[in-house]
Every structure is written in structure tokens, then in C-alpha cells.
N, C-alpha and C positions, 0 to 999 in steps of 0.2 A: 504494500500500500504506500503510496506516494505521500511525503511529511510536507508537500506544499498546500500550504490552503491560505487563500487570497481574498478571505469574504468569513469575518467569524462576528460573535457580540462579545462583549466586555461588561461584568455588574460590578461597578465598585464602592467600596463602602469605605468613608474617610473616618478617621476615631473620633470617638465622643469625649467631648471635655469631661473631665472630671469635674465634680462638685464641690465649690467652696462649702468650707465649715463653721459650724456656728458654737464655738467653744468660748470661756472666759478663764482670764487669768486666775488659778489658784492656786497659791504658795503661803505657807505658815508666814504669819504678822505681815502679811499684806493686807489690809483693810477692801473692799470693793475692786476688785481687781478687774482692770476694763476688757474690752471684749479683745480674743488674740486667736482665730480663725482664719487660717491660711486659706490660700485661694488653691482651685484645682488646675491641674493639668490643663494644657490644650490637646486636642486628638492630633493624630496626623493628618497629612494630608496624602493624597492620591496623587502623583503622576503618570504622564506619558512620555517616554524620549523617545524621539527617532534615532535610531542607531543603526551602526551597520552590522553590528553585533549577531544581530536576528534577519531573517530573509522571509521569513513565512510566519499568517498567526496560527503556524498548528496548535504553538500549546496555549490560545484560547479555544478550542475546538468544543474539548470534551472537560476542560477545567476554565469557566470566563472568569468565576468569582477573583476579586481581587481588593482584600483588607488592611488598613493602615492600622497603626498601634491607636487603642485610648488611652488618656492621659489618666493618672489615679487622684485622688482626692483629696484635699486639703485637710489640713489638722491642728489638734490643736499648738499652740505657742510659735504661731505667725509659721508652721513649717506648710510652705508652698509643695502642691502633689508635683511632680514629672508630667511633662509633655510626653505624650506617644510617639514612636519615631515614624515618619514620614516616609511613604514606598513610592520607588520609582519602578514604574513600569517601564520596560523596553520593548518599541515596537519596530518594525520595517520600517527604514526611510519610505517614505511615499504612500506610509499609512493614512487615508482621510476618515476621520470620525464624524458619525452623523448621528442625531436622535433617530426616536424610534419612528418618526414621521418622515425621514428620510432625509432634513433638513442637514445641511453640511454645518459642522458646528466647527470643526479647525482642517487645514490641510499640514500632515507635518512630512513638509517634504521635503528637507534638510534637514541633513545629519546633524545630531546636537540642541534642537529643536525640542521644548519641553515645555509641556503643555498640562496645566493644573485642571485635573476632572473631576477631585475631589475635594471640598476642604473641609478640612477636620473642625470639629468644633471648638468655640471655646469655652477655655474651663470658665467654672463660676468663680465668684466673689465670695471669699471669707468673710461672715461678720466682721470683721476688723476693719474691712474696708466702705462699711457703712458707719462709722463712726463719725458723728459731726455737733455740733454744740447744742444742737435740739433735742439730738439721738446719741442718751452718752451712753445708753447697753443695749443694741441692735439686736434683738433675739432673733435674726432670719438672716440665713447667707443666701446665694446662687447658685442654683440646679447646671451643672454642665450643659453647653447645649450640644444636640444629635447633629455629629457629622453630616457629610451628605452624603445618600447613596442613588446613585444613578445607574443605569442601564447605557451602552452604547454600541449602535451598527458600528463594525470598523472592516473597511474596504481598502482591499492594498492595490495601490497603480505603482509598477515595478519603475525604478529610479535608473533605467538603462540611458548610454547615451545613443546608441543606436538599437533600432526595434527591425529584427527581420521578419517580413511580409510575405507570403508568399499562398500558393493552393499546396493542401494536404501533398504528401508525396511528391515534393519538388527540390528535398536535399538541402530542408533547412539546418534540419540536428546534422546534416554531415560536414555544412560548412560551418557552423559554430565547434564544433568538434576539429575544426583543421584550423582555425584564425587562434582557438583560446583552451585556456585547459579544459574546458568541459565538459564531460562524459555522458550527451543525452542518449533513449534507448534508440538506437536506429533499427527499422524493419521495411518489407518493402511492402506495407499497407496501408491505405491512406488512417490519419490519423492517431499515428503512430505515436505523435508528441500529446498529452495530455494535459500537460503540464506546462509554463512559462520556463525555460532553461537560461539562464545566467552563466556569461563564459566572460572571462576577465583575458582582455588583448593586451599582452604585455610586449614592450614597442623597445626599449633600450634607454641608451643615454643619447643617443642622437636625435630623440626627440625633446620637444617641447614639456614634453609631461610622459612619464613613465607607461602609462594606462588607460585604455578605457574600457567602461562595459558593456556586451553586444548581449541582447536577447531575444533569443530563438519564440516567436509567440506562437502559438498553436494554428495550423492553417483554417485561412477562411476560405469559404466558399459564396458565389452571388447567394444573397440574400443575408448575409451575417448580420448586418447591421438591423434586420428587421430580426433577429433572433432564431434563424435556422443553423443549423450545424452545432458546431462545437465554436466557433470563433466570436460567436455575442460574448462569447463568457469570459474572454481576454481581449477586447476590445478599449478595454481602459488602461491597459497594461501601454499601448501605443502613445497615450496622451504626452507623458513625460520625454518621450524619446524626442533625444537633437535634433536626429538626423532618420529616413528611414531607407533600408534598404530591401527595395521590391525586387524578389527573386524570382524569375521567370524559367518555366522548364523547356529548354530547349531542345530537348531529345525527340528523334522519333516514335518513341513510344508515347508522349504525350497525348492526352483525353483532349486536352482542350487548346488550340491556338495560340500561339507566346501573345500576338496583339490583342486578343479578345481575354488572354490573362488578365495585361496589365489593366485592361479597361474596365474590368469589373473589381478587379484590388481596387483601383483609385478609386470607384466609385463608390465603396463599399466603406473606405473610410473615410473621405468626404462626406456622405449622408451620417454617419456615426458622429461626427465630431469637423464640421467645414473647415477651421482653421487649419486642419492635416492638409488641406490644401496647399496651401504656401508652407509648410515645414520640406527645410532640401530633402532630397531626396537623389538616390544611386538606384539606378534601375539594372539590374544585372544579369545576363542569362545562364544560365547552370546546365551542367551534365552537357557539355562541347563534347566532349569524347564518346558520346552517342548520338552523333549525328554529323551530315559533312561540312568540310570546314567553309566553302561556297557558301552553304545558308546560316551560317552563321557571322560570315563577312557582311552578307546582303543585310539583316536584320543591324547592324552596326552601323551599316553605311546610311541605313534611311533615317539613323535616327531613334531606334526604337527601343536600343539598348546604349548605356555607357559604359558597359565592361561586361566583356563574360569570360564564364572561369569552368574550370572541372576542381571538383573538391578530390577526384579520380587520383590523377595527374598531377595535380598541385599548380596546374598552366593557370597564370594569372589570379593569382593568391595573394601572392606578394604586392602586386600592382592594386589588389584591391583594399586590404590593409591601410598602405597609404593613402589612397582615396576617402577612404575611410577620417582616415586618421585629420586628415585637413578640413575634414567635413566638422569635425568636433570639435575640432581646435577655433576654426571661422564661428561656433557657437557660443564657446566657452569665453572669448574674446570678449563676447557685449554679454555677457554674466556678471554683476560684482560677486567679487568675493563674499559670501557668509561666514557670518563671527561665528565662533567655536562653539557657543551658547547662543540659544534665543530662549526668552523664557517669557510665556504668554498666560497672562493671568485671565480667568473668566471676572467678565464683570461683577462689582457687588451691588446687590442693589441697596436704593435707599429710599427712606422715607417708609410710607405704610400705604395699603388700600383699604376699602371699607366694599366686601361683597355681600350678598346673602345667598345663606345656605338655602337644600331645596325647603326646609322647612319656613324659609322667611324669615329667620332668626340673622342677625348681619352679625359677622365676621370679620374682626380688625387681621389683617396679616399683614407682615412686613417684618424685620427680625429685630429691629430693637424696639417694637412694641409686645412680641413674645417674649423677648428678653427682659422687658420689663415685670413681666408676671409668674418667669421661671425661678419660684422663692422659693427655698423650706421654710416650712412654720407660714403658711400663706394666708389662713386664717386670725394670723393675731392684728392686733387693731398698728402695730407700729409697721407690717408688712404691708398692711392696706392704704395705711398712709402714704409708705412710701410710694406704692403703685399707682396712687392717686397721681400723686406730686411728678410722679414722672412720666404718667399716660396726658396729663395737662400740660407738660414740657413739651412736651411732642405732637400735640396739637389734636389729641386724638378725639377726646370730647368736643372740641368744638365742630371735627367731622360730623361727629357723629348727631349732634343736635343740626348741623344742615343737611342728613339726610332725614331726618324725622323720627330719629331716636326721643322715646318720651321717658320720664322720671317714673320706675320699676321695669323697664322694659328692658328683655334678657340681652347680655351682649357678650360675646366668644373671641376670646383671645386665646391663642394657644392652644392647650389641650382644657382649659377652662373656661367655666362661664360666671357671668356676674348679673346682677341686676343694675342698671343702670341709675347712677345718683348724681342728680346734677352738680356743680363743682361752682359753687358762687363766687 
């Protein structure tokens, strides 16, 4: 069974803060001893890197789950809990993450590339840190808050700099197998390749750049891009490639005409994606050594090809390499450089909304008006106070009296509810 897979999900879960504590000072011939409740941990957080580390998401396949540390709890004599440690995920360069609606949420398609899917929560507040001259023994700390956990599609488009093109059974895996080290399975049936194959062209010191990456994509057939054959299913694999190199069979054994080839490759990936339109392209004919050398001069001379080669033979290999090679280079040229790091934060949001539930009961959310009511001890009259004092800091009652909130009328914050008491 082949360990490429190119389309998996991801559930990850960022840690939960730890709980501030609600302890007091108590030591012989201390008199009232004030309050001394350490704050809790924060969770960790969740990332994504794109690395080269990884080529495939097989090991999200059959295991997506993915867990960051919680942080532990605060205590008493001001000792703060541990933060949780924070997991990075390593994914393929060229992995795209999208919700479950399909919406693209980040492209990480450079190496180094790290991207926050989770954030861990944070810890609560130690009674100690509600201490203020109004409130000199705070009997209520802060409930850590819950991580986030989310769900994610994640779709890999392979980060080659050239993408070979061609119909099933035209000597793709044989010429990636003669250009680069890579061992794809060759057979004489169409189909053969299953799989995306990745073969690294290593060039010397007389070039420019030691390397680049050629992959072999699985052949299409007319209609791919409406979803017949095998070739819809690698069709994205093409997007990222420099340069592309359309492989034409030119043997006499061929099913189908080298010019009604090339006409339906082009056609097929122009309707998938137009801009393959204008990306260079080397159009090459394959397997010269089955068939004569006349029609293979005539197809040259009109134009129909820019190189052809036998992978056989090894005739014109070499010539195509370099062809190759200037093609990536004329690419790389109008690239800037990307930094060693890119670190891409989701946004936070801010402020609060005011919806209703289906029952008609309205619902403050937003997270520092949940946070404002995430207390232990949330029943005492100095907890309610505070939540008073700081649901009115934040503007929430005055929301709530202009959507038509009336005095005893139930209002849902968090995972609580309250009756609503106007605030003069």
C-alpha cells in the first residue's frame, strides 16, 4: 500500500488554562492575612509548519487527532501553575488548510511557514489578583479558559519546480527515473503511476543552484479536468509547478496522435486552472527509439515539439536537463527570497455580540464577556459584583437594554444564565 496520501483532516485540541486559586494567607501571628492565590497555567497552543521534513499527510490518515499540553492550577502563596507546552505540527510544504465548508483558511506553501490552528487557553486569575481597596478579601478566582478545538480539511499541492504532463503510458516514471534518483513503479499498462512521484535533479557546481524538483503527476486523459480518469485527483498537484513539461508519445505504437496529445493536455489544464496557460512550458516527444528518425525530425521542424529524447538511449537527456534547468532558474529569478520563518497568527477577535438562542433567550458571546463570568465561588455577592462592574465596563448592559432586554429577563453568558438587573 502506497504511504502517499494528499487529501486527509486534522482535529486539534489547544490546552486548557489552568484555574486560578482562591487561597489566603495563613501563618502563626499573622493577624488577617490577605488573599495569596496564584494564577493558573496557560494551555498550549497548536501549530502547523510546513517542512520538508514530511512529503505526505499519511500519518493524518488513520490518526488526525492532535493535542497540546494544559497548563495546571494555581495555589496557594502566590505559586503560579505551568503553562502547557505548545505542539508543532509538521506538515508538506504546499499543504492548504480549509474549514469544513471548504473555505481556504491559510496556504503554507513555504518551507518554514507556521501557522497557529490552535490557541491554548488562558489560565485564570488567583484571588490575589482581584485584590483592590474596595475588595480587601476577594473570595473568587478565575476558571481557566477551554482551548480551542477545531476540525481541519488539509489538501496537499506538491511544491515541484517542474510538473510532468503527459497520457497514461507515455514514459513519465521512466524519465523521472533517468533525470533524478527516483524509483517510480514502471509497467507497460496505462496507469501505472498512482501516485505523485518526486525525483530531486541534482545539476553540480557549474550551476546556479545545486537542484531542483521534477514530478512525475499521474496521467490525464481528455476529460480530467471534468473529473474522468485518475488525473482530476492530481490536478492540483500542477498549480505550484514553474515550469511544465508536456510529454508526448512518439512511438508507433501510440493510441493517440502526438498533435491531438498535446491538444487535449493543454486543454485539459487550461479549463482546470487558465493561468497554466501562460506558465513556460517544454513540450517534448518520448520513446524516439521507437519510431523513425524522419518523423521525428518533421514533428520538430513544424514546431510541435522543443526537444525529444529516449529515456531508452539516454539520446537527448542531457540537452533536456538543461533546458530544464534555465527554465527554473528564469523563475526563481522574479521569486524573492522567503525568511527562514513566517509565523501567521489567526485573528483574535474583539468586543462581544448579542444573538438569540432558538428558544429567544439572547446570548452575550464574545470572550472577554465569558471571561468575565468564568468565576469560582460565582454565587457570592463580591463575584456578582465584580461581574457587574465589568459586564458594564464593556458595554454589555447597555447592549442589551437597546435590544429590548427588560428588568428579570433571562440573559446567557457562557455556560450561565442570569436574570437581568438593570445597573443605574
Amino acid at each position: 500500500m502506497s504511504s502517499f496520501v494528499d487529501s486527509a483532516q486534522i482535529h486539534v485540541k489547544a490546552g486548557d488554562g489552568g484555574a486560578g486559586s482562591t487561597s489566603f494567607r495563613r501563618e502563626a501571628h499573622v493577624d488577617k492575612g490577605g488573599p495569596d492565590g496564584g494564577d493558573g497555567g496557560h494551555g498550549g497552543d497548536v501549530w502547523l509548519l510546513a517542512s520538508h521534513n514530511v512529503t505526505s499527510l499519511f500519518s493524518f490518515k488513520d490518526h488526525p487527532h492532535r493535542e497540546a499540553e494544559n497548563g495546571t492550577h494555581g495555589s496557594g502563596k502566590k505559586k503560579h501553575g505551568a503553562s502547557g507546552k505548545s505542539l508543532v505540527v509538521e506538515v508538506p510544504v504546499g499543504t492548504v488548510v480549509k474549514d469544513l465548508e471548504g473555505n481556504t483558511v491559510v496556504d503554507l506553501d513555504q518551507s518554514g511557514m507556521k501557522w497557529l490552528a490552535g490557541k491554548g487557553g488562558q489560565g485564570g486569575r488567583g484571588n490575589a489578583r482581584f485584590l483592590s481597596n474596595s475588595r480587601r478579601a476577594p473570595n473568587f478566582s478565575e476558571q481557566g479558559e477551554v482551548g480551542q478545538e477545531m476540525w481541519y480539511n488539509l489538501e496537499l499541492k506538491l511544491a515541484a519546480d517542474v510538473a510532468i504532463i503527459g497520457f497514461p503510458n507515455v514514459g513519465k516514471s521512466t524519465l523521472i527515473s533517468m533525470i533524478s534518483a527516483a524509483k517510480p513503479k514502471i509497467a507497460d499498462y496505462p496507469f501505472t503511476t498512482l501516485v505523485p512521484n518526486l525525483g530531486v535533479v541534482h545539476l553540480g557546481d557549474d550551476y546556479e543552484f545545486s537542484d531542483f524538483i521534477v514530478a512525475d503527476i499521474p496521467g490525464l486523459i481528455e476529460g480530467a479536468s471534468q473529473g474522468k480518469g485518475l488525473g482530476h485527483e492530481f490536478l492540483r498537484h500542477i498549480e505550484r509547478a514553474e515550469a511544465l513539461l508536456v510529454l508526448i508519445d512518439l512511438s508507433d505504437q501510440a493510441l493517440i496522435d502526438p498533435a491531438t496529445q498535446l491538444e487535449v493536455l493543454i486543454r485539459e489544464i487550461t479549463a482546470y486552472m487558465p493561468e497554466l496557460a501562460e506558465r513556460p512550458r517544454l513540450v517534448v516527444g518520448s520513446k524516439i527509439d521507437a519510431t523513425s528518425t524522419s518523423k521525428v525530425d518533421q514533428f520538430l521542424s513544424d514546431g510541435l515539439l522543443d526537444l525529444a529524447v529516449s529515456s531508452t538511449t539516454n539520446q537527448g537527456i542531457k540537452e533536456l536537463v538543461n533546458r530544464l534547468y534555465l527554465m527554473v532558474k528564469d523563475a526563481k529569478s522574479s521569486v524573492p527570497t522567503p525568511n527562514d520563518e513566517i509565523v501567521i497568527h489567526r485573528p483574535t477577535a474583539s468586543g462581544f455580540d448579542l444573538i438569540r438562542d432558538p428558544d429567544g433567550v439572547v446570548r452575550v458571546i464574545g470572550r472577554a464577556a465569558e471571561r468575565s463570568v468564568a468565576l469560582s465561588n460565582i454565587g457570592s455577592p463580591e463575584a456578582l459584583d465584580y461581574i457587574q462592574a465589568r459586564l458594564t465596563k464593556l458595554g454589555v448592559n447597555r447592549a442589551l437594554r437597546r435590544m429590548g432586554v427588560r428588568e428579570g429577563d433571562e440573559v446567557r453568558i457562557g455556560a450561565f444564565s442570569f436574570d437581568y438587573q438593570h445597573d443605574e
